[in-house]
C-alpha positions as CSV (number, residue, x, y, z in Angstrom):
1,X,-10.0,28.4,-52.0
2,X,-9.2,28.2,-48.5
3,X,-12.3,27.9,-47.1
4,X,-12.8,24.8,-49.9
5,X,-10.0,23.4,-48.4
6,X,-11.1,23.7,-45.0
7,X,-14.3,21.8,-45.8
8,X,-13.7,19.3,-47.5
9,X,-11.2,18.3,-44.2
10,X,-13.9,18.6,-42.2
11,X,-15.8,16.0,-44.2
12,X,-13.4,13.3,-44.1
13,X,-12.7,13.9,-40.7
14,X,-15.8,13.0,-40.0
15,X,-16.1,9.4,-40.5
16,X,-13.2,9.4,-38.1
17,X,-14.8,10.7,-35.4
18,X,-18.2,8.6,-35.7
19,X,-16.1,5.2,-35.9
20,X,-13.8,6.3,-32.8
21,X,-14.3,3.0,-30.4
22,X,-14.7,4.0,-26.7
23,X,-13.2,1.7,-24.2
24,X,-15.8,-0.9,-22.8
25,X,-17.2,-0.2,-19.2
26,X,-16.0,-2.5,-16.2
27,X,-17.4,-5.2,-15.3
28,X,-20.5,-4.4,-12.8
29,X,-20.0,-5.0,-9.1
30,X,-21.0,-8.4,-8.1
31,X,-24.3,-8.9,-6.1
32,X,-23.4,-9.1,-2.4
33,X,-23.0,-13.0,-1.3
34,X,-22.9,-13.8,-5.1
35,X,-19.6,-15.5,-6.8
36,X,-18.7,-14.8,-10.6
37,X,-17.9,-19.0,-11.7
38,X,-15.8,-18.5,-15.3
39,X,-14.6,-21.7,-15.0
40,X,-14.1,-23.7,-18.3
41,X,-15.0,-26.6,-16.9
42,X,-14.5,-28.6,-20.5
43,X,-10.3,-27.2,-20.2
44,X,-8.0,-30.6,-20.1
45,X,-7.3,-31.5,-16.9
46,X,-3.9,-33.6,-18.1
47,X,-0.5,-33.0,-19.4
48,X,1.0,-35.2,-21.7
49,X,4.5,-32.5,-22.4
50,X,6.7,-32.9,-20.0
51,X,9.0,-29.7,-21.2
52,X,7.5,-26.6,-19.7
53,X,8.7,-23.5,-21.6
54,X,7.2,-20.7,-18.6
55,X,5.8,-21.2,-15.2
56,X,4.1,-18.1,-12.8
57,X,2.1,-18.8,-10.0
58,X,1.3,-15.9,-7.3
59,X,-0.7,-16.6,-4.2
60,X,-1.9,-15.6,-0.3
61,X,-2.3,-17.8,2.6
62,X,-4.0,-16.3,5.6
63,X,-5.4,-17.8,8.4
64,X,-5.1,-21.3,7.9
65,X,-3.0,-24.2,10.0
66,X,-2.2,-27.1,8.8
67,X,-3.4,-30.4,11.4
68,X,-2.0,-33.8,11.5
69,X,-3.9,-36.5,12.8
70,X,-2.4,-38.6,15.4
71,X,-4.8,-41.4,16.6
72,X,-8.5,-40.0,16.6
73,X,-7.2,-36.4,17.4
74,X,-5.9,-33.4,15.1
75,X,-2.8,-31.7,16.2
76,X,-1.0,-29.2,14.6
77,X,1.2,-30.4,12.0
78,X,4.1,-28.0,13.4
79,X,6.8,-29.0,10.7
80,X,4.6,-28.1,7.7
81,X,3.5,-24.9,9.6
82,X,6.9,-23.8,10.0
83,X,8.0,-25.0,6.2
84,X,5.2,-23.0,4.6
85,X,4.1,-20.0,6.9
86,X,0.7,-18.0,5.8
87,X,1.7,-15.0,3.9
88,X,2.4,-14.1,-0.1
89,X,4.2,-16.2,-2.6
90,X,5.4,-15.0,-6.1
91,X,7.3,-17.9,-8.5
92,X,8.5,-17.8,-11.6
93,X,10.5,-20.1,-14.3
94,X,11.4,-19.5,-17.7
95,X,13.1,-21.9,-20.3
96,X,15.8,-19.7,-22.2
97,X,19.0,-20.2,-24.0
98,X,19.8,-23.5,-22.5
99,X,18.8,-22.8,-18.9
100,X,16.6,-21.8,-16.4
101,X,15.5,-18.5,-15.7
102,X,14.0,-18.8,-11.7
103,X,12.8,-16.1,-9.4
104,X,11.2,-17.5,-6.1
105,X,9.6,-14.6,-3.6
106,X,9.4,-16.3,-0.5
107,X,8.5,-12.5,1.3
108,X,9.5,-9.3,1.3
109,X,13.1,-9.7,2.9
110,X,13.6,-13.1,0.9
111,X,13.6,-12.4,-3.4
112,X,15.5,-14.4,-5.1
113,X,16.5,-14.4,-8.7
114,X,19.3,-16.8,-9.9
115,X,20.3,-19.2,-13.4
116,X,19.6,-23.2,-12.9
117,X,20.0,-26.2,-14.9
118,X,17.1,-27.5,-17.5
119,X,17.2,-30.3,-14.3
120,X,15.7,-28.0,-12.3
121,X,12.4,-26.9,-14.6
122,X,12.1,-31.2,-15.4
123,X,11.5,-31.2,-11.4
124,X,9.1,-28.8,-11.0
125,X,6.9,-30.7,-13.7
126,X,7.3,-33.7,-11.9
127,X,6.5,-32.0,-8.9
128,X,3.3,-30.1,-10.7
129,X,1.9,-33.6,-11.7
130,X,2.4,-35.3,-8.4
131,X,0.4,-32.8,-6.3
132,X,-2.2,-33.0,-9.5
133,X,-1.9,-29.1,-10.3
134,X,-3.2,-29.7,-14.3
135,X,-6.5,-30.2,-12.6
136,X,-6.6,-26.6,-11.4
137,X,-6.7,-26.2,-15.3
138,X,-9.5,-24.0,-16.0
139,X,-10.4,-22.6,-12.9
140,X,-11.6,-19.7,-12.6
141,X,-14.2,-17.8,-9.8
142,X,-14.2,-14.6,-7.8
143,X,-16.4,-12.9,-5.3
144,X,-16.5,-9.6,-3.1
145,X,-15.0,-11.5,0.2
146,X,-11.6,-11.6,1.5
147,X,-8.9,-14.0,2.1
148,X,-8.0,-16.2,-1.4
149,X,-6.0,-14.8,-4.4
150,X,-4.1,-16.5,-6.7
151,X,-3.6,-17.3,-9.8
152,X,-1.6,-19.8,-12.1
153,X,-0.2,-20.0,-15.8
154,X,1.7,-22.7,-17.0
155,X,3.1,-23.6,-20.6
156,X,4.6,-26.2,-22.5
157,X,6.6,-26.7,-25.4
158,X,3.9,-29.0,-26.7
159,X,0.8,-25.7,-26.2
160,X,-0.5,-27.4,-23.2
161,X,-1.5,-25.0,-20.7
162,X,-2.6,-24.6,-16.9
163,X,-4.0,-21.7,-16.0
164,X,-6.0,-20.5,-13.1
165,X,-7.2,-17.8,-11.0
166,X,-9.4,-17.3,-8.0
167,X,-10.2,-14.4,-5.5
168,X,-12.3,-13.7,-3.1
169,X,-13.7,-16.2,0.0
170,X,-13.7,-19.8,0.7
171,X,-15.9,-20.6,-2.1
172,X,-12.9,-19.1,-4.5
173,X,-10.3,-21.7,-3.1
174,X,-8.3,-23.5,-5.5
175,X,-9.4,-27.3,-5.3
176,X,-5.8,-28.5,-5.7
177,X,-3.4,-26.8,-2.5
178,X,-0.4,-24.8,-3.9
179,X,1.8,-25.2,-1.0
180,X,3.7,-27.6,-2.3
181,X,5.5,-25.0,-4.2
182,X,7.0,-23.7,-1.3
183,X,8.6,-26.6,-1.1
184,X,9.2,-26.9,-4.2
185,X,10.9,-23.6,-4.7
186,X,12.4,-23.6,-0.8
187,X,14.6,-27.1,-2.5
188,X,15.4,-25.1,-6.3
189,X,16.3,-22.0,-4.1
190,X,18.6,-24.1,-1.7
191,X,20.2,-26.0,-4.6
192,X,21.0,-23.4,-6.7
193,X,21.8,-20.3,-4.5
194,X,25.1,-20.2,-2.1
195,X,24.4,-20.2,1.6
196,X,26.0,-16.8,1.4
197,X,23.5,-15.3,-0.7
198,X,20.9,-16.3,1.7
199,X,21.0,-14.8,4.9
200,X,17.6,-14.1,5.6
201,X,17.2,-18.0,5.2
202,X,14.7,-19.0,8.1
203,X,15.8,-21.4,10.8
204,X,13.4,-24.1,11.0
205,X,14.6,-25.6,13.8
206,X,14.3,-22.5,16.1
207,X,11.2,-21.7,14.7
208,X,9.5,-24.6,15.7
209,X,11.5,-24.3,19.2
210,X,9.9,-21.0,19.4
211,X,6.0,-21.6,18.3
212,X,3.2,-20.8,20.1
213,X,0.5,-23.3,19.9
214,X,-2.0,-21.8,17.4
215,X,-5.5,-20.9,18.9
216,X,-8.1,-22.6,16.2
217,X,-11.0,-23.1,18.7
218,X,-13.6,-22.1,16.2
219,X,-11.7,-21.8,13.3
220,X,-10.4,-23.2,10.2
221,X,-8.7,-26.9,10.5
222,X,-7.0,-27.6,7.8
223,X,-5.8,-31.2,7.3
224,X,-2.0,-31.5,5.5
225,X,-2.6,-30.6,1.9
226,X,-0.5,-30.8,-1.1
């Protein structure tokens, strides 16, 4: 009887075994020089909500300086250098229970996490549609160089969305700048936070005393972006 037993487990286990799903493989390497474009290029490229209900946004600037023209020459735009210094940006807002939920990574040493009015999520919209971020909508490319990463996700109460992502080289940029969201989050931070719960709050106006004139013979000019 036993043995019985034992077989006829073994027969329905079985099927079990044959339909087990193994995970899928990952994705292959891309060719060298070659960029992976997922873009939806057909994603809406408006917003007609103006109540957003969750905001993230990560991203790294390296090796860029921001120029201003002053009569038919470029100069370094030091104010904007100073305001929104190359490095990695984490931000984050979240509509809940009345309020708004906001944490702002400047850098390591600056992480803040704090409670705002519903004022404070109607400004970042407006300043999302200003510096025309619901274009990034859709975006989406990588490749095996260095120096862009971010990514974006944005939603509204009415199911509109933005979301983004690129990584990889120049080619991977996001065609609409970000750095407005220093800003953006530099003036919700400011606002919101006391002065005594930000002491690692940099001092513009000894930075820029301090700069070095940045050497971009060569390089990357950037003109002021968004």
């Amino acid at each position: 009887m036993k043995k019985s037993l034992i077989a006829v487990c073994a027969v329905f286990a079985l099927p079990f075994t044959a339909f087990a799903v193994a995970p899928p493989p990952p994705p292959p390497p891309l060719p060298p020089g070659s960029t992976m474009d997922s873009s939806r290029y057909d994603a809406p490229k408006t917003i007609a909500s103006n109540e957003i209900t969750m905001f993230k946004v990560q991203f790294t600037t390296s090796g860029g300086t921001y120029m201003t023209k002053k009569g038919d020459q470029w100069v370094e735009d030091v104010e904007m250098n100073v305001r929104r210094p190359n490095g990695s940006y984490f931000f984050r807002a979240v509509r809940e229970d009345g309020r708004a939920h906001i944490w702002a990574n400047f850098s390591e040493k600056e992480r803040y996490e704090y409670t705002a009015p519903l004022s404070a999520l109607d400004k970042l919209h407006k300043d999302l549609i200003a510096n025309d971020l619901p274009k990034l909508n859709g975006f989406s490319k990588r490749n095996s160089a260095l120096g862009v990463f971010f990514w974006v996700d944005v939603k509204y109460a009415s199911g509109e969305t933005i979301s983004a992502f690129g990584e990889g080289g120049a080619s991977c940029s996001p065609p609409v700048g970000l750095g407005f969201l220093i800003d953006t989050f530099r003036a919700l931070t400011e606002q919101y936070v006391p002065k005594s719960e930000r002491p690692n709050w940099p001092d513009y106006e000894a930075l820029k005393r301090s700069r070095r004139p940045p050497a971009i013979l060569g390089g990357p000019v950037f003109p002021p972006q968004k």
